[in-house]
Structures are given as C-alpha cells and as structure tokens.
Biopython code that builds the backbone (N, CA, C, O; Angstrom):
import numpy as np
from Bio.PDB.StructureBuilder import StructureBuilder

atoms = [
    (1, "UNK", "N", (-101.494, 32.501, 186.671)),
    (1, "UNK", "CA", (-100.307, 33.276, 186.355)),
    (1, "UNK", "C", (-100.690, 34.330, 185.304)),
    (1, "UNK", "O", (-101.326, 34.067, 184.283)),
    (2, "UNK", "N", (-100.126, 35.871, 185.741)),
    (2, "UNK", "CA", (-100.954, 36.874, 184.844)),
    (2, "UNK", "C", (-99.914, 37.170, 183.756)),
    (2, "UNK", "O", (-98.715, 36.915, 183.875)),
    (3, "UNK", "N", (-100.347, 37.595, 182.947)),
    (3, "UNK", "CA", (-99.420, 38.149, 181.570)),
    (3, "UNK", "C", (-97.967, 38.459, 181.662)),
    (3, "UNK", "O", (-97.095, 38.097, 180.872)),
    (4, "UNK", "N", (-97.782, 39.414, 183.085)),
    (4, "UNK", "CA", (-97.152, 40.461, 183.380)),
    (4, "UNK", "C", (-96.234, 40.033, 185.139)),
    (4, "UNK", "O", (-95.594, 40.857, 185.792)),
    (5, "UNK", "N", (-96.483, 38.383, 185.570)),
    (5, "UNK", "CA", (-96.405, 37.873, 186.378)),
    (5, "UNK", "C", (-94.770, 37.906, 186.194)),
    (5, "UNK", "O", (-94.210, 38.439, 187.152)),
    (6, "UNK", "N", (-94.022, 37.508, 185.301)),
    (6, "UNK", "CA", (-92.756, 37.568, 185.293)),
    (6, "UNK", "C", (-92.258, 38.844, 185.989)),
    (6, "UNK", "O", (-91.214, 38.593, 186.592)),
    (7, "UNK", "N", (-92.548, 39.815, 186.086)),
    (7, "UNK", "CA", (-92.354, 40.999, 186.254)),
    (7, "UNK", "C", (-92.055, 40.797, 188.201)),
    (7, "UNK", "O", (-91.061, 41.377, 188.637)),
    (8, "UNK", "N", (-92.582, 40.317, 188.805)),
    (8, "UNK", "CA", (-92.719, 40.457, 189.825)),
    (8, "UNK", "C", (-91.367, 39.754, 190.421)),
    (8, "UNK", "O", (-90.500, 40.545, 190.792)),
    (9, "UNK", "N", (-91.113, 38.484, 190.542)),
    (9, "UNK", "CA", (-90.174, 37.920, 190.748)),
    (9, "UNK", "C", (-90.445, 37.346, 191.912)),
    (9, "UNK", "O", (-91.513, 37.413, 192.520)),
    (10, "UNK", "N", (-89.426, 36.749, 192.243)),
    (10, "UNK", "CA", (-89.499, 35.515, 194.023)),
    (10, "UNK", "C", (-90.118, 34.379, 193.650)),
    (10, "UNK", "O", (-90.330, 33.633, 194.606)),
    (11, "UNK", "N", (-90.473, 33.989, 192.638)),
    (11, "UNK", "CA", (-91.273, 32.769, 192.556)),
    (11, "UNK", "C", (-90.429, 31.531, 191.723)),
    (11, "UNK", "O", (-90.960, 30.584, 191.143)),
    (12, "UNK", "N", (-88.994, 31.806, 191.829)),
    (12, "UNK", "CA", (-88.401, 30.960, 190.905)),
    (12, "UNK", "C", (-88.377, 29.084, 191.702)),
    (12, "UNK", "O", (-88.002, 28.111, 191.046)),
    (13, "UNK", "N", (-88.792, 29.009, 192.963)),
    (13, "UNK", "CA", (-88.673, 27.877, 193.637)),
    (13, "UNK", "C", (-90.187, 27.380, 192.995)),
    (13, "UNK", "O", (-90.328, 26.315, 192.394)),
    (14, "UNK", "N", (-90.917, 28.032, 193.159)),
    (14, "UNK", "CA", (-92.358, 27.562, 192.978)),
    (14, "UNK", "C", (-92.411, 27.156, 191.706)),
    (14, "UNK", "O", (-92.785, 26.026, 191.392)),
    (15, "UNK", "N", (-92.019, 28.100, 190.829)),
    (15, "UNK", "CA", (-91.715, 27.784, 189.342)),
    (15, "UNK", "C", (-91.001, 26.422, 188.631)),
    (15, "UNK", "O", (-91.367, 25.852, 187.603)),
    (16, "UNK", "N", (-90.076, 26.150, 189.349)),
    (16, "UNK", "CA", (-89.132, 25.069, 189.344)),
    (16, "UNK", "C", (-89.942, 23.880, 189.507)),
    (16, "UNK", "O", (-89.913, 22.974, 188.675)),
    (17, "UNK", "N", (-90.991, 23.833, 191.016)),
    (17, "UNK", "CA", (-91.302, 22.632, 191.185)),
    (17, "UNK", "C", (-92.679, 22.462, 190.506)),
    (17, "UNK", "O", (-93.301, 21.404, 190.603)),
    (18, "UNK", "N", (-93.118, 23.473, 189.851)),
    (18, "UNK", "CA", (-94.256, 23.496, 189.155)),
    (18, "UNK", "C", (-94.584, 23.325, 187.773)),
    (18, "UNK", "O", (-95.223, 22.391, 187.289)),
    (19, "UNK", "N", (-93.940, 24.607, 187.001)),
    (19, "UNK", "CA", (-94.264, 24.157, 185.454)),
    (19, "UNK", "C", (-92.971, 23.716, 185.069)),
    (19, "UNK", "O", (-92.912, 23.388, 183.884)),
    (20, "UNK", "N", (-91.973, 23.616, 185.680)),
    (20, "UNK", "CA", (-90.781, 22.956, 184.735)),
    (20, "UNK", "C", (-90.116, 21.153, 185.678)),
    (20, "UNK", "O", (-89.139, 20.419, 185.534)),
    (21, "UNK", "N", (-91.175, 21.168, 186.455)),
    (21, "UNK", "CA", (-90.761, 19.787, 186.782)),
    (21, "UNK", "C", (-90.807, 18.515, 186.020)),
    (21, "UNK", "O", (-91.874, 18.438, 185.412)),
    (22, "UNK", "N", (-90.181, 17.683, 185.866)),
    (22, "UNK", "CA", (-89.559, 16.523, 185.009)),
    (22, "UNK", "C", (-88.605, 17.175, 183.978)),
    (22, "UNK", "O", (-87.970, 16.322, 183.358)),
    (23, "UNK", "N", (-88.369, 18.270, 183.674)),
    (23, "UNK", "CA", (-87.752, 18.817, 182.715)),
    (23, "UNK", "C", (-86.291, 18.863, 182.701)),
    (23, "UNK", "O", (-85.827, 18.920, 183.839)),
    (24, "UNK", "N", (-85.325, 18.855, 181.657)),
    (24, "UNK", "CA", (-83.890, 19.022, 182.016)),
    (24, "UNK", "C", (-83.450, 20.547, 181.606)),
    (24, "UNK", "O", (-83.648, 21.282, 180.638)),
    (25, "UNK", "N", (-82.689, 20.645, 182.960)),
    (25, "UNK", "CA", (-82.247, 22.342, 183.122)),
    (25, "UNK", "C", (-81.394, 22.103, 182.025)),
    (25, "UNK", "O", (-80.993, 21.019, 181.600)),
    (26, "UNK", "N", (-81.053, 23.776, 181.426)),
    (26, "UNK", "CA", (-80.446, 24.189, 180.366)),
    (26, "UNK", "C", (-78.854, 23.320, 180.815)),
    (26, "UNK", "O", (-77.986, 22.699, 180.203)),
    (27, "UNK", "N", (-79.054, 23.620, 181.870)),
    (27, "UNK", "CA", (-77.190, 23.328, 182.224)),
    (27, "UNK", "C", (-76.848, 22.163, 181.994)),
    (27, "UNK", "O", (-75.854, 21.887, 181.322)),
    (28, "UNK", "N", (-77.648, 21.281, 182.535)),
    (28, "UNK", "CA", (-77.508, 19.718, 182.266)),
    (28, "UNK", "C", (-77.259, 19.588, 181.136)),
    (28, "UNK", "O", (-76.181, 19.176, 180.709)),
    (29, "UNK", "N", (-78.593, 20.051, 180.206)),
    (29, "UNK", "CA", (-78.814, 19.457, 178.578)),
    (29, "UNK", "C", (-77.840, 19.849, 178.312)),
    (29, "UNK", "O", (-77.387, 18.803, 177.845)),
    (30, "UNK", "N", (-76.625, 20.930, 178.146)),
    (30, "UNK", "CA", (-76.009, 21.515, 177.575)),
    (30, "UNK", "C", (-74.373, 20.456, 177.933)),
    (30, "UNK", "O", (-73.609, 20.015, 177.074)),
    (31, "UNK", "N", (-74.246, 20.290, 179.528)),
    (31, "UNK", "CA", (-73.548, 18.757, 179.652)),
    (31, "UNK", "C", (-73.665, 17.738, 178.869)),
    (31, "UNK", "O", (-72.800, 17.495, 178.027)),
    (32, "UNK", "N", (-74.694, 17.026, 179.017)),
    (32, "UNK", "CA", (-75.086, 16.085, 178.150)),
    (32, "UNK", "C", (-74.826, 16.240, 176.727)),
    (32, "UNK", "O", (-74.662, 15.242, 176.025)),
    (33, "UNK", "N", (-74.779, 17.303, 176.295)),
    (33, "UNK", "CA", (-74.527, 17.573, 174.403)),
    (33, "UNK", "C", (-72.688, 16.964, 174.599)),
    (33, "UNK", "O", (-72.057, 16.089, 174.006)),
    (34, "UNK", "N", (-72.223, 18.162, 175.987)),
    (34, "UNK", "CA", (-70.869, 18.022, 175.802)),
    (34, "UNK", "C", (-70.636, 16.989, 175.856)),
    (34, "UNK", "O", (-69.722, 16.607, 175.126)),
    (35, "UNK", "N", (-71.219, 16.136, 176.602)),
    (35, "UNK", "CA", (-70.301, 14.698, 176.563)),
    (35, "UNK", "C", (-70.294, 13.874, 175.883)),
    (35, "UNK", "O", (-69.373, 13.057, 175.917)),
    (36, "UNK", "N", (-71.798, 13.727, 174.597)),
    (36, "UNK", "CA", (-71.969, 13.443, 174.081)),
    (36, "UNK", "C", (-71.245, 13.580, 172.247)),
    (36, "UNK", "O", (-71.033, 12.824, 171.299)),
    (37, "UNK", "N", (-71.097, 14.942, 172.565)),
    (37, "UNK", "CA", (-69.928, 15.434, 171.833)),
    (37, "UNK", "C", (-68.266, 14.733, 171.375)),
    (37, "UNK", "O", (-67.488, 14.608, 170.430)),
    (38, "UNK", "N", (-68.450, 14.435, 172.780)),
    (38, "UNK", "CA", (-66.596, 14.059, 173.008)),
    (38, "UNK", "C", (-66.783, 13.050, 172.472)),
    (38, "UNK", "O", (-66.387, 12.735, 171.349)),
    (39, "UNK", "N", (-67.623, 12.208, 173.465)),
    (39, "UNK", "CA", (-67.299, 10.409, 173.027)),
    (39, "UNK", "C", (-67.943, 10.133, 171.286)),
    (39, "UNK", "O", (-68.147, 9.000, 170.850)),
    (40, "UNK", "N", (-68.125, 11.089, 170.681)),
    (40, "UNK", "CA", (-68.385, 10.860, 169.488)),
    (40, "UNK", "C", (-67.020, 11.046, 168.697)),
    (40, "UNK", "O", (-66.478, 10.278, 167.902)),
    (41, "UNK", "N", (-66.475, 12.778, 169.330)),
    (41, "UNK", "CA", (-65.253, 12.782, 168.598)),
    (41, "UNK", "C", (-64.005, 12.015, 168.958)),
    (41, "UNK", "O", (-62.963, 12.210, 168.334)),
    (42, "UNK", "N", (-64.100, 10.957, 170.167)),
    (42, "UNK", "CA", (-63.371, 9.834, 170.270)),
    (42, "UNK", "C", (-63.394, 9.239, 169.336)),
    (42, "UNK", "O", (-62.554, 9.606, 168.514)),
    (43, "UNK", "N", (-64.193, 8.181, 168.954)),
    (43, "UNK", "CA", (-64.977, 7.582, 168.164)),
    (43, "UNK", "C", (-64.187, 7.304, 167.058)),
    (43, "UNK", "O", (-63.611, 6.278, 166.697)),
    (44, "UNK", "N", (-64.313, 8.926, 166.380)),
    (44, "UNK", "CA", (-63.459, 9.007, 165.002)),
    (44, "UNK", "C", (-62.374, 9.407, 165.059)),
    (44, "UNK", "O", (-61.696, 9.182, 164.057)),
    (45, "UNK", "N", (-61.923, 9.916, 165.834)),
    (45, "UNK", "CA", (-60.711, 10.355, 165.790)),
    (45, "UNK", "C", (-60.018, 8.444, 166.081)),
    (45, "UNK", "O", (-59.317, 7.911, 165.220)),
    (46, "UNK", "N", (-60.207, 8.087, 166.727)),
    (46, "UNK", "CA", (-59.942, 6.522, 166.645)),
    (46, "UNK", "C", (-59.938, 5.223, 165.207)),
    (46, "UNK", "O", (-59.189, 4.300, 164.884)),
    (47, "UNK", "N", (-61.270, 5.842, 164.649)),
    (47, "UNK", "CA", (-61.386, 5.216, 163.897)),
    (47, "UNK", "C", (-60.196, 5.833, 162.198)),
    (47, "UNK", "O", (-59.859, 5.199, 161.198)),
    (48, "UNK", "N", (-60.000, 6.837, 162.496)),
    (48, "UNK", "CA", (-58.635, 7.345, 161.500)),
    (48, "UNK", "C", (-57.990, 7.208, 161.706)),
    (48, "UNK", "O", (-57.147, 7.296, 160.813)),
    (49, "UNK", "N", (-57.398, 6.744, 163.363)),
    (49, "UNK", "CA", (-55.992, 6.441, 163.889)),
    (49, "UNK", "C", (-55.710, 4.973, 163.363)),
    (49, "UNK", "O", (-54.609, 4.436, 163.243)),
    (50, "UNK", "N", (-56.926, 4.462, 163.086)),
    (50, "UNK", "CA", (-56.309, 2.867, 163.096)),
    (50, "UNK", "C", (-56.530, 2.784, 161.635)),
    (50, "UNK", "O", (-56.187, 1.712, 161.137)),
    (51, "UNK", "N", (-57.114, 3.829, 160.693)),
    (51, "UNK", "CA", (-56.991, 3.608, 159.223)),
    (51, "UNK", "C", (-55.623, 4.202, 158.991)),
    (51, "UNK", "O", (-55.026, 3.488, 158.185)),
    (52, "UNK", "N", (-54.736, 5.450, 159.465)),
    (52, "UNK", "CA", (-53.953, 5.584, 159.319)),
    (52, "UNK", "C", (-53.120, 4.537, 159.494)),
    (52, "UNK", "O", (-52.313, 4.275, 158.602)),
    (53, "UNK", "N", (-53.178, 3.716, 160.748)),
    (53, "UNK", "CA", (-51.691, 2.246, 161.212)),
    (53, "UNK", "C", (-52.189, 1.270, 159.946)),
    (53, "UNK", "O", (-51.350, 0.699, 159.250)),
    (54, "UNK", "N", (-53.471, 1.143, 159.732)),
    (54, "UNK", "CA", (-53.418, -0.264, 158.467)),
    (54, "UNK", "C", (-52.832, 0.320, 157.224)),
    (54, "UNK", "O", (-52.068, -0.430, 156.617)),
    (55, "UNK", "N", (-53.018, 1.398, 156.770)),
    (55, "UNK", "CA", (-52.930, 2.309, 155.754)),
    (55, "UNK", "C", (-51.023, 2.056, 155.854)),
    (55, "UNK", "O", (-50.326, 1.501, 155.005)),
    (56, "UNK", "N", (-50.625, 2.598, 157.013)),
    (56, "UNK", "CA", (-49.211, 2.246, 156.720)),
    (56, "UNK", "C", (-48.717, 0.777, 157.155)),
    (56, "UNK", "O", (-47.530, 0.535, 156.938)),
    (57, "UNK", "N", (-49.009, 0.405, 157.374)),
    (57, "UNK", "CA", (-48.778, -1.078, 157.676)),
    (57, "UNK", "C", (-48.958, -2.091, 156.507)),
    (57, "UNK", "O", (-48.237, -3.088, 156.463)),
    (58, "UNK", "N", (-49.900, -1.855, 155.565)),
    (58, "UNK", "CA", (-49.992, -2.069, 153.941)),
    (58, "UNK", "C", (-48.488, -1.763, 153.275)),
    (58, "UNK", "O", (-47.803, -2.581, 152.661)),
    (59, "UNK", "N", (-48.212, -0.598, 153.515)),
    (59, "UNK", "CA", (-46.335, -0.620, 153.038)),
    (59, "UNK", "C", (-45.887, -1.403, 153.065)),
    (59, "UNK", "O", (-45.471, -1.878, 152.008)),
    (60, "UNK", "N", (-45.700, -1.978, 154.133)),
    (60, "UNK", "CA", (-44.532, -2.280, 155.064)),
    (60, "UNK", "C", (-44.961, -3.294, 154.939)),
    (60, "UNK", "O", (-45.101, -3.687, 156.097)),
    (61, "UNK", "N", (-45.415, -4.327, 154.049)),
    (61, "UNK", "CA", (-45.926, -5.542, 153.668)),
    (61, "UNK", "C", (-44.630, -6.805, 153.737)),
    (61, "UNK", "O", (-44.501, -7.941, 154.193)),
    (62, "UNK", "N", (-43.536, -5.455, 152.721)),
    (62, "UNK", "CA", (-42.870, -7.174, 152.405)),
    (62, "UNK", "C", (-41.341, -6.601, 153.908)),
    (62, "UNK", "O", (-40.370, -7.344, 153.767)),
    (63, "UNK", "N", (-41.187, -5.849, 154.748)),
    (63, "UNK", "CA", (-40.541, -6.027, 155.745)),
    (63, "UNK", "C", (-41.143, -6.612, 156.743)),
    (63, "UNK", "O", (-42.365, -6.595, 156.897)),
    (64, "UNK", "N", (-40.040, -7.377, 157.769)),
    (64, "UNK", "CA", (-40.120, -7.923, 158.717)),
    (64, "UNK", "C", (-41.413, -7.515, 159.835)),
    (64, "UNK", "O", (-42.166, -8.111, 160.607)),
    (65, "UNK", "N", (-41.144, -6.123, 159.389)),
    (65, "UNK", "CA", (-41.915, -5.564, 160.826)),
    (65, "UNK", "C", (-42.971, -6.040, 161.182)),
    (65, "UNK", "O", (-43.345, -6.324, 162.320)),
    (66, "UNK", "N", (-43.758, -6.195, 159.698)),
    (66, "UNK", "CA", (-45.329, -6.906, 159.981)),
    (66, "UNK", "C", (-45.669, -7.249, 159.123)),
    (66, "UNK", "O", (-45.706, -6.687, 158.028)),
    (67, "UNK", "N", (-46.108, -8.592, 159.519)),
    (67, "UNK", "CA", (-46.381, -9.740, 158.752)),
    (67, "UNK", "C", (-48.154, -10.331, 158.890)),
    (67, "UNK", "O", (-48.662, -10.519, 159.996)),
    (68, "UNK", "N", (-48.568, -10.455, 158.177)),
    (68, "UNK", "CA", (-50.037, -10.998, 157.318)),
    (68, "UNK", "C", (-50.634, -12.465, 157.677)),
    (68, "UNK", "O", (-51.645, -12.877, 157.108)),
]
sb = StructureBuilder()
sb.init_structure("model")
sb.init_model(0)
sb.init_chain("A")
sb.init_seg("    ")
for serial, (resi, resn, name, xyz) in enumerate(atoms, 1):
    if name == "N":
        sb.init_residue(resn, " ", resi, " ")
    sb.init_atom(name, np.array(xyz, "f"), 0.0, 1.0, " ", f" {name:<3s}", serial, name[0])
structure = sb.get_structure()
C-alpha cells in the first residue's frame, strides 16, 4: 500500500477484510458507549430515587404510613 494509495479509492471491501478485521466499527463502538451510558445513568438516577423515598420516609417516622 503506497503513501498516496488512499487517493485512489474502490478498495474499501478489501480494506475492511484486511487491515481492520477483528476491529469494532466506529458505529458500533459509539452504540456500545450509548448503551453503556444509559444503563449507568439508570443506575443513579435509581439510586437517588430510593435515597430520596428513605430520606422522606425518615419523616414520616412517627405516622401510620410507615412503620420500622
């Protein structure tokens, strides 16, 4: 492959199965961040939802509502 080989073009199949095989396409990796993303900001966003309910649920100690 010469210096200046990019230049030419048509070789993106050959390319694919050649120097970038085992590799993960941009598109994927960039999936993978996203999803990886989310189920993280699940995660916490969960984990404040349920510090917020104990947080108020500590109030509400000496009513009926909830009990210890």
């Amino acid at each position: 492959m010469g210096l200046l080989s990019w230049l030419v073009g048509g070789n993106d199949g050959e390319l694919a199965k050649s120097q970038y095989a085992g590799r993960e396409s941009a598109s994927a990796k960039a999936a993978r961040k996203r999803r990886e993303r989310y189920h993280r900001n699940v995660a916490k966003t969960d984990r404040k939802g349920q510090a917020w309910e104990d947080k108020s649920r500590s109030r509400e100690v000496g009513t009926d509502w909830y009990r210890r």
